[in-house]
PDB file of the backbone (N, CA, C, O) and the ligand in Angstrom, with CONECT records:
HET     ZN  A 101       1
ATOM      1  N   UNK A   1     129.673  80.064  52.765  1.00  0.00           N
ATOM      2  CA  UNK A   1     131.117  79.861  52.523  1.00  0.00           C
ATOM      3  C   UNK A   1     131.368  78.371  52.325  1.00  0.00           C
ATOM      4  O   UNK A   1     131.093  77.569  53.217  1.00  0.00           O
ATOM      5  N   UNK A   2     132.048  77.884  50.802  1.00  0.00           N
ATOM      6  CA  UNK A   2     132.206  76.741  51.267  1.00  0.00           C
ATOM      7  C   UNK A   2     133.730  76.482  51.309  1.00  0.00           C
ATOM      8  O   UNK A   2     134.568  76.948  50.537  1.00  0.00           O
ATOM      9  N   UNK A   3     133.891  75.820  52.141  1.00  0.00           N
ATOM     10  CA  UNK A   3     135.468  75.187  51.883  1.00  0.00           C
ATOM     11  C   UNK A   3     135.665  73.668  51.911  1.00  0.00           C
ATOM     12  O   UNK A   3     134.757  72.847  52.040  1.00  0.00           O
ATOM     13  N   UNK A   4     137.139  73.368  51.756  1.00  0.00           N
ATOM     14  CA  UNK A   4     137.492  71.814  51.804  1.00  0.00           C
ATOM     15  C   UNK A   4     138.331  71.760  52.611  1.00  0.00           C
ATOM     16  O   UNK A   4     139.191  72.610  52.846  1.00  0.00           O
ATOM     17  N   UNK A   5     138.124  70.514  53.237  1.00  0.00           N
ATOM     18  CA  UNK A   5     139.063  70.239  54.146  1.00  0.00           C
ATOM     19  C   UNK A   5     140.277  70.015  53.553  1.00  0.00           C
ATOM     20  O   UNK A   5     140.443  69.438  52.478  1.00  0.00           O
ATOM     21  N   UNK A   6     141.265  70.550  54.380  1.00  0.00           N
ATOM     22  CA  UNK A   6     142.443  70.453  53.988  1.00  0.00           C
ATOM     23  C   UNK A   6     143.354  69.060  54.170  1.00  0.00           C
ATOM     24  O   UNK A   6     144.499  69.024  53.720  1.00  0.00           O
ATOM     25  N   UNK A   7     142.873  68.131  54.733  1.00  0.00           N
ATOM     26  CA  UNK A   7     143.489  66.551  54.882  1.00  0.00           C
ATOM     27  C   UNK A   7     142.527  65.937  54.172  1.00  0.00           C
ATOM     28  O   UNK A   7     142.671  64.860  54.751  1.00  0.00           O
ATOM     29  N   UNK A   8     141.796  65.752  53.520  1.00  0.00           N
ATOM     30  CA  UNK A   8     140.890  65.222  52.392  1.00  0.00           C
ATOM     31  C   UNK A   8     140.033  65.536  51.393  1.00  0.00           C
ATOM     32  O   UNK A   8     139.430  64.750  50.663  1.00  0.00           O
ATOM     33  N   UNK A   9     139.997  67.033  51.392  1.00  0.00           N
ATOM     34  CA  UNK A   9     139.383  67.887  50.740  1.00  0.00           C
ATOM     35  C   UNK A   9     137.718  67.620  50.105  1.00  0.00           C
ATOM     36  O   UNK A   9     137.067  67.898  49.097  1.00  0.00           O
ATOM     37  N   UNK A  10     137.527  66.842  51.517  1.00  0.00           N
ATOM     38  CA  UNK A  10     136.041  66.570  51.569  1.00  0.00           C
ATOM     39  C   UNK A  10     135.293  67.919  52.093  1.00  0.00           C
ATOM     40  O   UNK A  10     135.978  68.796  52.620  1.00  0.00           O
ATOM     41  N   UNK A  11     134.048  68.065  51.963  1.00  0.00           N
ATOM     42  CA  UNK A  11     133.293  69.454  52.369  1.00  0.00           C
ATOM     43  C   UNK A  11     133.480  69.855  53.756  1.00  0.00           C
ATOM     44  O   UNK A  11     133.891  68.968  54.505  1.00  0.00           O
ATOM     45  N   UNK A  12     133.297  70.837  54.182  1.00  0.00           N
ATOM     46  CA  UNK A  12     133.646  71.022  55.265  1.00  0.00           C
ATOM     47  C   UNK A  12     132.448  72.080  55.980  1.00  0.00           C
ATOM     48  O   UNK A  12     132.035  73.000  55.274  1.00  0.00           O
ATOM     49  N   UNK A  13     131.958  71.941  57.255  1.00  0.00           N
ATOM     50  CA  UNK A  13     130.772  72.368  57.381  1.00  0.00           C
ATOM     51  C   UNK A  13     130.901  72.872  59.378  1.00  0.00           C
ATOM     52  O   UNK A  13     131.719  72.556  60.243  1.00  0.00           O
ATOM     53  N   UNK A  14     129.627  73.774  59.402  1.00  0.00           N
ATOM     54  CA  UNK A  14     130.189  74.436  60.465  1.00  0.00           C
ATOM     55  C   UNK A  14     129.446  73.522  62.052  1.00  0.00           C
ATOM     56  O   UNK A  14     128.290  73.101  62.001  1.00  0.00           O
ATOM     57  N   UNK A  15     130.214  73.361  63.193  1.00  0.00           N
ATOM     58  CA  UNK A  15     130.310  72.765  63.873  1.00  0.00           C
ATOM     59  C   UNK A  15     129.432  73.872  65.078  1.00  0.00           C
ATOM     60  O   UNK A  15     129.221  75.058  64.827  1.00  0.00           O
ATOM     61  N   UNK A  16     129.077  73.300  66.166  1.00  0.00           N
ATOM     62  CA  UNK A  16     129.124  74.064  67.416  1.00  0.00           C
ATOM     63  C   UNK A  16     129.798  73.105  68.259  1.00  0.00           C
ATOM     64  O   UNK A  16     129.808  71.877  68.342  1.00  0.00           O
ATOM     65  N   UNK A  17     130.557  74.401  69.071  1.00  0.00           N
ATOM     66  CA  UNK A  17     131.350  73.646  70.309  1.00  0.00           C
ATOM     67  C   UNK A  17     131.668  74.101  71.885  1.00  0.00           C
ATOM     68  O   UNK A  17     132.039  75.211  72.267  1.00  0.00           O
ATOM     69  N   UNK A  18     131.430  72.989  72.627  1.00  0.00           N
ATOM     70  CA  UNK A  18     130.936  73.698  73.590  1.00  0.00           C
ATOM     71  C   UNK A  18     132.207  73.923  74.598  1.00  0.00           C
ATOM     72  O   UNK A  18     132.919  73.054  75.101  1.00  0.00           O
ATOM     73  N   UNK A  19     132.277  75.246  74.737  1.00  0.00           N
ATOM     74  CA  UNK A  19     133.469  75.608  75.592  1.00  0.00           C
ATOM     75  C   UNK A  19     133.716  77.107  75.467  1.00  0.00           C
ATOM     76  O   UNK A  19     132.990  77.717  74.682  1.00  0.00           O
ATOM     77  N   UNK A  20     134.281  77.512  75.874  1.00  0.00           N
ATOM     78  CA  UNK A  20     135.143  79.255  75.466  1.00  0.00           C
ATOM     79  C   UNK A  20     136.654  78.966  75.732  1.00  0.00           C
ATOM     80  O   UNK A  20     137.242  78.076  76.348  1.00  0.00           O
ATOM     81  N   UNK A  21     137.141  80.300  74.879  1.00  0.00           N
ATOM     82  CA  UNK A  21     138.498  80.532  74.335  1.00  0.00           C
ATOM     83  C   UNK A  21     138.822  81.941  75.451  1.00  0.00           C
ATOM     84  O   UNK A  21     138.193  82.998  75.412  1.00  0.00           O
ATOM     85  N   UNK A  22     139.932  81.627  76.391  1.00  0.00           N
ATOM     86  CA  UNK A  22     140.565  83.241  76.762  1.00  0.00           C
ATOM     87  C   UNK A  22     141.706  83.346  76.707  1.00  0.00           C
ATOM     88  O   UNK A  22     142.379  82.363  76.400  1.00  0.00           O
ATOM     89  N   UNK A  23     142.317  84.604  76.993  1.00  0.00           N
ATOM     90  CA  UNK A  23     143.388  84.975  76.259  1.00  0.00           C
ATOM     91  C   UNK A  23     144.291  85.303  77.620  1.00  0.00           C
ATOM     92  O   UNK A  23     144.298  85.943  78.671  1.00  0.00           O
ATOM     93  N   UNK A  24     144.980  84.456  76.866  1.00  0.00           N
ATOM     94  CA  UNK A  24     146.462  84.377  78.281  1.00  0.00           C
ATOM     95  C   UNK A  24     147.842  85.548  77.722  1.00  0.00           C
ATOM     96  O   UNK A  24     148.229  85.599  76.555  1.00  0.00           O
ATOM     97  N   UNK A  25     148.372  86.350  78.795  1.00  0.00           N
ATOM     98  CA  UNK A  25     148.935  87.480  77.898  1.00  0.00           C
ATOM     99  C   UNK A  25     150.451  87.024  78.563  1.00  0.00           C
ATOM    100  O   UNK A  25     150.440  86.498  79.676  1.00  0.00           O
ATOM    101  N   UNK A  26     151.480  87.193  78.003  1.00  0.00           N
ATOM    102  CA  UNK A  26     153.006  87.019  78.538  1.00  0.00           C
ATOM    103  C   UNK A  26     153.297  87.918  79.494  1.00  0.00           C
ATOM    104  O   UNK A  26     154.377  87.789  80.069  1.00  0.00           O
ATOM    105  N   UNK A  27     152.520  88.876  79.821  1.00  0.00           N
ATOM    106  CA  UNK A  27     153.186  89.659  81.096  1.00  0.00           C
ATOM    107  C   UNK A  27     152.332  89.588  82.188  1.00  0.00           C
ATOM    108  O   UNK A  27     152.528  90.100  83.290  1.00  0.00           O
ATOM    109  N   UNK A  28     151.269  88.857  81.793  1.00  0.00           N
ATOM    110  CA  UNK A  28     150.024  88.956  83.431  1.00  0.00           C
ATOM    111  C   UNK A  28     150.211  87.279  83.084  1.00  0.00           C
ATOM    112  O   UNK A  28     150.438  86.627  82.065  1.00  0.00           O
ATOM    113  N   UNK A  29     149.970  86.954  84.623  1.00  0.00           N
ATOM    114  CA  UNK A  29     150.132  85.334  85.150  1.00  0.00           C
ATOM    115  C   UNK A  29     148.937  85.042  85.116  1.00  0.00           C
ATOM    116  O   UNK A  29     148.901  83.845  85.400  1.00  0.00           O
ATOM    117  N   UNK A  30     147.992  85.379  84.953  1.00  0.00           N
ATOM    118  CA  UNK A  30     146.359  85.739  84.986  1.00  0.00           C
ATOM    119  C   UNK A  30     146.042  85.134  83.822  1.00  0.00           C
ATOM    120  O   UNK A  30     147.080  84.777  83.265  1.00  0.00           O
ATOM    121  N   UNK A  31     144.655  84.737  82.933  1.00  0.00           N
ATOM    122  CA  UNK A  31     143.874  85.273  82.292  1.00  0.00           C
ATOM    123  C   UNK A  31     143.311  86.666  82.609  1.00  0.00           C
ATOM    124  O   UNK A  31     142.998  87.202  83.673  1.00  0.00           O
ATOM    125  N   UNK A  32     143.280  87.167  81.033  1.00  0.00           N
ATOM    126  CA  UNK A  32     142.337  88.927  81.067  1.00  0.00           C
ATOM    127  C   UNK A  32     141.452  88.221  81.249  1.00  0.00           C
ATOM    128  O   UNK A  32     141.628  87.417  80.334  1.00  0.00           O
ATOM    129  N   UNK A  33     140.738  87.953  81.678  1.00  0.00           N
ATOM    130  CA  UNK A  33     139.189  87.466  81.722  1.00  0.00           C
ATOM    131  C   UNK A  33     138.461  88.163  80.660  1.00  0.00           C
ATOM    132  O   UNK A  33     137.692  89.034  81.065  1.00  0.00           O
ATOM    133  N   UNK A  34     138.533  87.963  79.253  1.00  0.00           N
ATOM    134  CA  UNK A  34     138.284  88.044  78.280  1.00  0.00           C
ATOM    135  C   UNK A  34     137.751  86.986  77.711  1.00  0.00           C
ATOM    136  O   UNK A  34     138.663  86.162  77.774  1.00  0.00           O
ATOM    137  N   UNK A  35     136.930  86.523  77.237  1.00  0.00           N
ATOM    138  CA  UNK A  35     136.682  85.401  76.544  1.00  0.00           C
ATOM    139  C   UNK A  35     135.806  85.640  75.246  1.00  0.00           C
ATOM    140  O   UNK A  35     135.490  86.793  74.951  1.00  0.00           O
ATOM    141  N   UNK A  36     135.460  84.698  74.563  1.00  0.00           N
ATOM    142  CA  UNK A  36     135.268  84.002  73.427  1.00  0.00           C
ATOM    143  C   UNK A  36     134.363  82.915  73.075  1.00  0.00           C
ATOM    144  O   UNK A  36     134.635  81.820  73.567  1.00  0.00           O
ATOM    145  N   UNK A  37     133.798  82.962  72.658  1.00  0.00           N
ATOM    146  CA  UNK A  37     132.872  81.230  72.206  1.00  0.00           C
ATOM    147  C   UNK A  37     133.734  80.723  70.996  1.00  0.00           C
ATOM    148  O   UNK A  37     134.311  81.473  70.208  1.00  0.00           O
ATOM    149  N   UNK A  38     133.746  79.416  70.954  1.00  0.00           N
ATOM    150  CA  UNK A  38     134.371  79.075  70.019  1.00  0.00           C
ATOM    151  C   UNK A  38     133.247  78.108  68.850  1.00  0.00           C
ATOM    152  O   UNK A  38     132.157  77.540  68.906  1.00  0.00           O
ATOM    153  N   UNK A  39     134.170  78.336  67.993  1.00  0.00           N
ATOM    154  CA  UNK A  39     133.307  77.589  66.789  1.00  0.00           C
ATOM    155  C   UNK A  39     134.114  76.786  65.677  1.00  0.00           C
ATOM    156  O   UNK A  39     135.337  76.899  65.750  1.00  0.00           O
ATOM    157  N   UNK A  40     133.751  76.224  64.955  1.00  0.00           N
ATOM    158  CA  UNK A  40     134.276  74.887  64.919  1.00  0.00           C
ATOM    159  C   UNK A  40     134.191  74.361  63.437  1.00  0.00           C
ATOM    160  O   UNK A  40     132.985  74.189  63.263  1.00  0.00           O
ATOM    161  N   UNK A  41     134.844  74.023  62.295  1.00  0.00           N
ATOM    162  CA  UNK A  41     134.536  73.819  61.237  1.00  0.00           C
ATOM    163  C   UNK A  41     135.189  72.335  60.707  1.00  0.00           C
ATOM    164  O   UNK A  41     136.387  72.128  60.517  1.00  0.00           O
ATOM    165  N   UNK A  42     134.085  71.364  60.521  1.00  0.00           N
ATOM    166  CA  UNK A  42     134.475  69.981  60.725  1.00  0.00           C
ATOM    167  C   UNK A  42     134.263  69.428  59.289  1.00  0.00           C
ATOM    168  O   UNK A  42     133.459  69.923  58.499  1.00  0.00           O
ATOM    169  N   UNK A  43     134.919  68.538  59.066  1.00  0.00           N
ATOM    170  CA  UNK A  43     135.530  68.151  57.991  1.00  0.00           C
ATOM    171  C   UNK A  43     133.772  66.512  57.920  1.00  0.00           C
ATOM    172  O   UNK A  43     133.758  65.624  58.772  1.00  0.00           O
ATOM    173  N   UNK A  44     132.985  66.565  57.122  1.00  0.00           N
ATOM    174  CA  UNK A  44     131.981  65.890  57.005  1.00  0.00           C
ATOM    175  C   UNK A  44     132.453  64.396  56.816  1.00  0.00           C
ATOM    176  O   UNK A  44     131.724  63.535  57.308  1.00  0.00           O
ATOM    177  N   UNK A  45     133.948  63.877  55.950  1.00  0.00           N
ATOM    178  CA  UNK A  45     134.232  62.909  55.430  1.00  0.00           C
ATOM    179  C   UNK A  45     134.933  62.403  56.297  1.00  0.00           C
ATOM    180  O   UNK A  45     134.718  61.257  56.693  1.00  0.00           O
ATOM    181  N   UNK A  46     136.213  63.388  56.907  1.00  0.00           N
ATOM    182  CA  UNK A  46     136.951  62.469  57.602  1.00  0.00           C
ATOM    183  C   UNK A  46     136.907  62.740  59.124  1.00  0.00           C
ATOM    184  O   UNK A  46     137.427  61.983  59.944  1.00  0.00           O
ATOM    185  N   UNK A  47     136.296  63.792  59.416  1.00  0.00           N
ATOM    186  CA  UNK A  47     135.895  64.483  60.777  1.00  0.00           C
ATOM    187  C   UNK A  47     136.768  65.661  61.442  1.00  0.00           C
ATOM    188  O   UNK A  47     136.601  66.285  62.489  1.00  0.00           O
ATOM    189  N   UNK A  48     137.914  65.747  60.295  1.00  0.00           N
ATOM    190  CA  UNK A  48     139.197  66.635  60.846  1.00  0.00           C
ATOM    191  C   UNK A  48     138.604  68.054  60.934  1.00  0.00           C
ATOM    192  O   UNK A  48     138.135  68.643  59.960  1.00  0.00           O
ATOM    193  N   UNK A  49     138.683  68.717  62.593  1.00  0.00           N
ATOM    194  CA  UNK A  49     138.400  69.840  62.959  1.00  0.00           C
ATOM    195  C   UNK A  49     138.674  70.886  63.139  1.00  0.00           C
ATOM    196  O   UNK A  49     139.647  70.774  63.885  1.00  0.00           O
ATOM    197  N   UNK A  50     138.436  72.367  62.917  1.00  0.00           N
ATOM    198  CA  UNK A  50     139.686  73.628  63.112  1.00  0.00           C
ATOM    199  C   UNK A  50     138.687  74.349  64.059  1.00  0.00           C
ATOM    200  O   UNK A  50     137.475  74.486  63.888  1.00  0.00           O
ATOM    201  N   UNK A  51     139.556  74.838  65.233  1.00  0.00           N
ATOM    202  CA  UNK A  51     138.636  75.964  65.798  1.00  0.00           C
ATOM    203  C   UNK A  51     139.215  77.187  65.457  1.00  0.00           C
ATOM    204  O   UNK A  51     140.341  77.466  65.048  1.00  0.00           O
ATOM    205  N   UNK A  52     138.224  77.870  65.706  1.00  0.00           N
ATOM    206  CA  UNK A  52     137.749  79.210  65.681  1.00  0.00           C
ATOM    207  C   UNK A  52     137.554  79.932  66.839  1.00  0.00           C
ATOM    208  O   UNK A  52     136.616  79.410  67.443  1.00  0.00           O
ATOM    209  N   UNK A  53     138.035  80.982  67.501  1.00  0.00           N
ATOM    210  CA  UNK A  53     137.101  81.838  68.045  1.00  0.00           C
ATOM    211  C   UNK A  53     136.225  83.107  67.723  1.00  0.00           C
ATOM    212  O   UNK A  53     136.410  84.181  67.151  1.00  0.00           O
ATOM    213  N   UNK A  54     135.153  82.456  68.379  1.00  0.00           N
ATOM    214  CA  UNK A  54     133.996  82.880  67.175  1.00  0.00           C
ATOM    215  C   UNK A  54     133.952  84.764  67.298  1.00  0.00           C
ATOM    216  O   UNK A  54     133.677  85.436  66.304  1.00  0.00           O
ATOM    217  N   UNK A  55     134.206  85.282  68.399  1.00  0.00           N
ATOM    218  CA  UNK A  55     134.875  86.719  68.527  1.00  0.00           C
ATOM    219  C   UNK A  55     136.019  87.470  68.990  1.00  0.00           C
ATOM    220  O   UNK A  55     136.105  88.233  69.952  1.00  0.00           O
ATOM    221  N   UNK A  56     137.306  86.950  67.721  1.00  0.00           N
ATOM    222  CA  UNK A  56     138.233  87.375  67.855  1.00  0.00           C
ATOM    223  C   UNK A  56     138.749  88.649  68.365  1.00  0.00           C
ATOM    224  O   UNK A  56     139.682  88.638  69.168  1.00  0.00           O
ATOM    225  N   UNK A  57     138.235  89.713  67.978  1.00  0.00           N
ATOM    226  CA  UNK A  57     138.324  90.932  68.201  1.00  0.00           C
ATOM    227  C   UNK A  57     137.877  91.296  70.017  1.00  0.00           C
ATOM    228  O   UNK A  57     138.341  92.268  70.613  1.00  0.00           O
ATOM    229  N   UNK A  58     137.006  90.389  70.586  1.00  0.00           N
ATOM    230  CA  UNK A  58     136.510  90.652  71.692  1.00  0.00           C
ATOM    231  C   UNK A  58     138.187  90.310  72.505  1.00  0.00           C
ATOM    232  O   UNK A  58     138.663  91.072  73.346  1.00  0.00           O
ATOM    233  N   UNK A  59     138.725  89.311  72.132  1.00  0.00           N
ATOM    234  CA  UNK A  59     139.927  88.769  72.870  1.00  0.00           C
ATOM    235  C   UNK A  59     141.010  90.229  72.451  1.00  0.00           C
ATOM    236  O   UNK A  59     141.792  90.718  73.267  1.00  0.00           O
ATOM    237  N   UNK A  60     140.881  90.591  71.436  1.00  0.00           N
ATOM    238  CA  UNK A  60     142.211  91.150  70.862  1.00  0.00           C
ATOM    239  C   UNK A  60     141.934  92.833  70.566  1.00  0.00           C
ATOM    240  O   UNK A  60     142.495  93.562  69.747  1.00  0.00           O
ATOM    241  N   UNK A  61     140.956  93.122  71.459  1.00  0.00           N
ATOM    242  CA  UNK A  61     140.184  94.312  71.374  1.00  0.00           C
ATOM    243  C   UNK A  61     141.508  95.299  71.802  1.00  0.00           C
ATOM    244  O   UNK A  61     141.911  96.057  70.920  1.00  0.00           O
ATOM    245  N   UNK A  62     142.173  95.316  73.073  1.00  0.00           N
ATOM    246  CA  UNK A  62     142.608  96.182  73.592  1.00  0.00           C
ATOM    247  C   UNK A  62     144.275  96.218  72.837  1.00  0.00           C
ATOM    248  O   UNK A  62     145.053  97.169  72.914  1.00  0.00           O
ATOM    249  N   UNK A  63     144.467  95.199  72.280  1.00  0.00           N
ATOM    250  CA  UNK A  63     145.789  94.899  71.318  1.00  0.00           C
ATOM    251  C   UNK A  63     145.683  96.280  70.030  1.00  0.00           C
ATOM    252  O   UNK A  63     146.718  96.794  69.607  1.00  0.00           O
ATOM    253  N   UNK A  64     144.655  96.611  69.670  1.00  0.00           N
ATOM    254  CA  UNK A  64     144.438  97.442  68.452  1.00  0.00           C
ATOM    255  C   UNK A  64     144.657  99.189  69.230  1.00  0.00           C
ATOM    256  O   UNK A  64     145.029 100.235  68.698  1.00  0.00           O
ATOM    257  N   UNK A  65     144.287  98.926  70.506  1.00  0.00           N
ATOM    258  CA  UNK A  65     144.009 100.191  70.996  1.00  0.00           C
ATOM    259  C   UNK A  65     145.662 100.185  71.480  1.00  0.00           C
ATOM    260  O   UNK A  65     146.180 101.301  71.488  1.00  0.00           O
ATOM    261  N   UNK A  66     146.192  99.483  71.726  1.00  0.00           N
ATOM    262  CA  UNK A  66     147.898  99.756  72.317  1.00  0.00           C
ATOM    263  C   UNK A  66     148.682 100.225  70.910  1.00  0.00           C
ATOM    264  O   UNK A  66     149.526 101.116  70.813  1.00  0.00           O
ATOM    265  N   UNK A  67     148.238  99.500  70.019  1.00  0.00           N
ATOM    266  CA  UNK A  67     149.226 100.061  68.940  1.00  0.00           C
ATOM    267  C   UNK A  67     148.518 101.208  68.398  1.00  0.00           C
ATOM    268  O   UNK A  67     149.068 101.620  67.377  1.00  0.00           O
ATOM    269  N   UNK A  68     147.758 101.690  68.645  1.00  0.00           N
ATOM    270  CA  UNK A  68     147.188 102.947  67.893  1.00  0.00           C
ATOM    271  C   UNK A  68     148.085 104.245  68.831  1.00  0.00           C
ATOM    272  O   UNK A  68     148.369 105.366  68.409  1.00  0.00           O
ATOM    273  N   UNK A  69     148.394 103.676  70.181  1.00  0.00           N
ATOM    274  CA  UNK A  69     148.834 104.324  71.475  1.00  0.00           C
ATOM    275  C   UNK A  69     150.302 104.661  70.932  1.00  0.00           C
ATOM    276  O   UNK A  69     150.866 105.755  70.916  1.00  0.00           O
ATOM    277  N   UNK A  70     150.800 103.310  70.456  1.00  0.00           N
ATOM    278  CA  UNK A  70     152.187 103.744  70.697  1.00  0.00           C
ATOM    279  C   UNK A  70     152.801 104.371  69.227  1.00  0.00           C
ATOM    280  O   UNK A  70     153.880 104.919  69.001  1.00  0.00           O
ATOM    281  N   UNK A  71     151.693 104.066  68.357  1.00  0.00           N
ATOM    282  CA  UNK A  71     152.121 105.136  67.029  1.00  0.00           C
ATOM    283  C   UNK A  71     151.820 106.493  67.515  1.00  0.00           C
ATOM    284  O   UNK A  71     152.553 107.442  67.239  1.00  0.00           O
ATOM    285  N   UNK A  72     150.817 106.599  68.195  1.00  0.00           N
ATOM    286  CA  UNK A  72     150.866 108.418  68.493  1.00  0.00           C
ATOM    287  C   UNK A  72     152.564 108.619  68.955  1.00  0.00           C
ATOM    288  O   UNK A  72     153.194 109.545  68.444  1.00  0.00           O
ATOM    289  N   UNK A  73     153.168 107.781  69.848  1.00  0.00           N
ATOM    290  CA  UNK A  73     154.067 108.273  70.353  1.00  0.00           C
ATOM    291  C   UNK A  73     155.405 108.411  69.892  1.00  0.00           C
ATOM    292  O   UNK A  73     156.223 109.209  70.349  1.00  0.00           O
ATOM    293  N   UNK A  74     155.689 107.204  68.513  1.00  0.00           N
ATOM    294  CA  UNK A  74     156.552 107.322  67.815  1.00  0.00           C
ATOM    295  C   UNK A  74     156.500 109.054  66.748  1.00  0.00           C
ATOM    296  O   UNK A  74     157.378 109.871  66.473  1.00  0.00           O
ATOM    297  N   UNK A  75     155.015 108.971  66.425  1.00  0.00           N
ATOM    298  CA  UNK A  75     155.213 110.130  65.670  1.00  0.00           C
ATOM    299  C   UNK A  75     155.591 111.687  66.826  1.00  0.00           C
ATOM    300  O   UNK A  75     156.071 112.756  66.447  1.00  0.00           O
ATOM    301  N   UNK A  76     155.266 111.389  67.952  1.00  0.00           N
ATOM    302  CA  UNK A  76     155.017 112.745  68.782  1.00  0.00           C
ATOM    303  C   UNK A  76     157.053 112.967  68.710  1.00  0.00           C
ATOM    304  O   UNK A  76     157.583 114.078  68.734  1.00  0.00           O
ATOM    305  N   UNK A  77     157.730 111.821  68.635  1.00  0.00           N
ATOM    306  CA  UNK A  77     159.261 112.006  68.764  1.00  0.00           C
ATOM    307  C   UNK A  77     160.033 112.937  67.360  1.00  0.00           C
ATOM    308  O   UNK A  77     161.199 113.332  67.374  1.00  0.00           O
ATOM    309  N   UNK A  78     158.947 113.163  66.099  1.00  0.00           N
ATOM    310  CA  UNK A  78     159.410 113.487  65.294  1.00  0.00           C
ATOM    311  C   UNK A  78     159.939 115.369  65.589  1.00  0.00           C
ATOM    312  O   UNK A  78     159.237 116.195  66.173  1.00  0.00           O
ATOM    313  N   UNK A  79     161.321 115.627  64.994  1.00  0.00           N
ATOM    314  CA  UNK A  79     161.586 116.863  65.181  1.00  0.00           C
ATOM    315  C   UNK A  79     161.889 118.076  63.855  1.00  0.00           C
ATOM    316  O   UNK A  79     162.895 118.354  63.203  1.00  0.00           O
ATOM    317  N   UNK A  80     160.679 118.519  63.858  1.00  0.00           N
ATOM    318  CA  UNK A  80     161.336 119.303  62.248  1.00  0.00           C
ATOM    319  C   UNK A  80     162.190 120.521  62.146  1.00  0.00           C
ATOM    320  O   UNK A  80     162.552 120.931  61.043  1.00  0.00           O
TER     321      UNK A  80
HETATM  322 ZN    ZN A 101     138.548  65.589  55.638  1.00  0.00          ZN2+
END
């Protein structure tokens, strides 16, 4: 994949970075203890960096399964 950086549109190339990403939710005071590695795509010319988490879906796994939940339930309201 190549891309350009978007503040100099110099090449842009993939980084490692050391840390993890978790996912803080508005109704738990908690982290899900879910996490993430993150990854990192750095700009070669001017150094400008974007992260990534490198497994989105691991964070946002149970988000797909709630809305699959609550369409069953909108349709279960239908009355013919
Ligand atoms: Zn740049």
């Amino acid at each position: 994949m190549s891309t350009n950086c978007p503040k100099c549109g110099g090449i842009v190339d993939d980084a490692v970075v050391s840390g993890i990403v978790s996912l803080k939710r508005s109704r738990t005071p908690m982290a899900t203890g879910k996490v993430s590695a993150l990854r990192a795509e750095v700009c070669t010319v001017c150094g400008y960096a974007e992260l990534y988490a490198a497994k989105p879906e691991r964070l946002f796994s149970d988000y797909v399964a709630e809305a699959k939940s609550q369409a069953k339930k909108k349709g279960k309201g239908k009355k013919g």
